[in-house]
C-alpha positions, 0 to 999 in steps of 0.5 A: 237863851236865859232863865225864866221865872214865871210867877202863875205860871200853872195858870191859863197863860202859863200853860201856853207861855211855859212850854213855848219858852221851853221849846225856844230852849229857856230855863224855865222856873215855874213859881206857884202855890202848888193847888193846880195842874197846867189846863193842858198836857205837855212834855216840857212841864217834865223840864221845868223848875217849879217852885211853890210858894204862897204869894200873900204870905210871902209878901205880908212877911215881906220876903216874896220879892228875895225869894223870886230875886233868888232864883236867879232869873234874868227874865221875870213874868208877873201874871199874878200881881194885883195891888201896887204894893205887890208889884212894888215889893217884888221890883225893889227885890229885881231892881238891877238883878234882871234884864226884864220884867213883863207884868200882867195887866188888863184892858180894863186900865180903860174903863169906858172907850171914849173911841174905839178901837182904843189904842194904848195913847188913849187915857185910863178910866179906870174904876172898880178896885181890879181896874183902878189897882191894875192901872195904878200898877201900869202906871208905876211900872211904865214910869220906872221903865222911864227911869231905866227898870226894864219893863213890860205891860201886857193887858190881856182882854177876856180871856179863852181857852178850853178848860174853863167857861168863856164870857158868854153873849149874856156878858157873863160867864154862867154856862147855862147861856150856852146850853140855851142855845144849843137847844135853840132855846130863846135867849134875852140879852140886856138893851140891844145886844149892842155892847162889845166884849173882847176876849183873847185866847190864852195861847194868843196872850203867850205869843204876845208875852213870848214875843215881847221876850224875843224883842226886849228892845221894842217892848220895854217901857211899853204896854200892849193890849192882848186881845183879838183882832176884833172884839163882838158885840152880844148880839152879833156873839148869840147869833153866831153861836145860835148858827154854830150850834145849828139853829137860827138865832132866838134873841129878845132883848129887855132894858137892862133894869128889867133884865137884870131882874130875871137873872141870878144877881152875880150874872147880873153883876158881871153882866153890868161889869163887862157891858159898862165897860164895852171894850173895843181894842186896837193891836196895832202897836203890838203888831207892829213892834212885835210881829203879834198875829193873833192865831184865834178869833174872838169866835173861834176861841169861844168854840173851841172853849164850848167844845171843851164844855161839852166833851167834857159834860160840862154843857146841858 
């Protein structure tokens, strides 16, 4: 067994990925900036190391990598890491002091499929600052892989779990769509309700990275995308949900201009951010290399995340 540092640790992953690691009887630090509980109870959190530290201060000081480095991991998991320099700097802190980095990336290195299901052979089209630094950082990392540093990439698509609002069948994340149809009020989506969306339970994006630690062998110097076996295109998304919250399905659709007209301009623009991408991935690569089995659906996942919504008042 070995010790741990899980940068985010706290976060949506963590809350999954900390206590597997602790089950499976690794020494678990968690680094984070101390403002948030795990999403779900757990009695491992009680055998975990947490270390709390401010990310953006550390770095601008130029000390965030020797912190980490000093805390004597010999596995470390990145989930919190935007800009290339950051990675960098916290890798030149490892680099010949861990056995292996896996780093957090994102399906949107992508941009637009020009297939689909994507593989991980396929080229970035990355664009946005998020996707462009995001591949920007998978490229860099892959490429120290190939020199020797022991890295990993995990590229989570969408991703669910209850405690927070899941990217709804309007591509964005207003929680009102939901409430829309839970009453079997008439949604509008944008075109033809033909664009996809990829979501990914968080507890599903632990088992790939608990995985990838479990077959170093296999994961470094590789990327895997993190989603679900199938991703949802928005109009087949509204319809089940419609069915789920016992209703048939009320949908119209609109030419995106004239959609976009009629919602709040950040659900607009998060609408536009997910649908101009459409992802669509395949698994196959992590299935085979590291025996990854997706335990939720992108449904299931999303029900259980609206479960939560409405347990918790959160749904009108």
């Amino acid at each position: 067994m070995a010790r741990v540092v899980v940068i985010g640790g706290s976060g949506h992953v963590g809350t999954y990925l900390v206590p597997m690691l602790v089950a499976a009887g690794h020494e678990v630090v968690n680094v984070s900036r101390g403002r948030a509980a795990p999403y779900q109870p757990n009695d491992a959190w009680a055998r975990v190391e947490t270390v709390v530290a401010d990310r953006e201060a550390a770095e601008a000081r130029g000390e965030f990598g020797t912190l980490i480095a000093g805390l004597g991991g010999e596995i470390v998991v990145d989930m919190i890491s935007f800009t290339p320099e950051s990675t960098q700097q916290l890798v030149e802190a490892l680099r010949g002091r861990i056995g292996h980095f896996l780093s957090c990336g994102t399906i949107w290195v992508y941009g637009h499929n020009a297939a689909v299901p994507a593989t991980e052979d396929d080229p970035h089209n990355a664009f946005g600052a998020y996707g462009v630094n995001k591949a920007a950082i998978e490229s860099w990392l892959l490429g120290e892989a190939a020199a020797g540093f022991p890295a990993t990439v995990f590229r989570p698509g969408h991703i669910v779990g209850p405690g927070w609002a899941p990217l709804n069948p309007a591509g964005h994340f207003n929680v009102e769509v939901f409430g829309r149809m839970r009453r079997g009020e008439e949604l509008m989506l944008p075109n033809f309700g033909l664009e996809t969306v990829h979501h990914v339970h968080a507890e599903d994006v632990a088992q790939l990275v608990f995985r990838a630690i479990g077959h170093r062998d296999k994961a470094s110097g590789q990327a895997f995308n993190t989603v679900s076996a199938q991703a949802l295109n928005l109009r087949g998304y509204a319809e089940a949900m419609f069915r789920w919250f016992g209703h048939e399905p009320r949908i119209a659709y609109l030419p995106f201009e004239q959609w976009q007209a009629l919602q709040a301009p950040e659900d607009a623009t998060a609408t536009w951010e997910h649908i101009v991408r459409s992802p669509a991935h395949s698994i196959e690569k992590a299935r085979n290399l590291l025996g990854f089995q997706p335990k939720w659906s992108s449904l299931a996942a999303v029900q259980q995340s609206v479960g939560w919504l409405i347990d918790n008042d959160r749904l009108g």
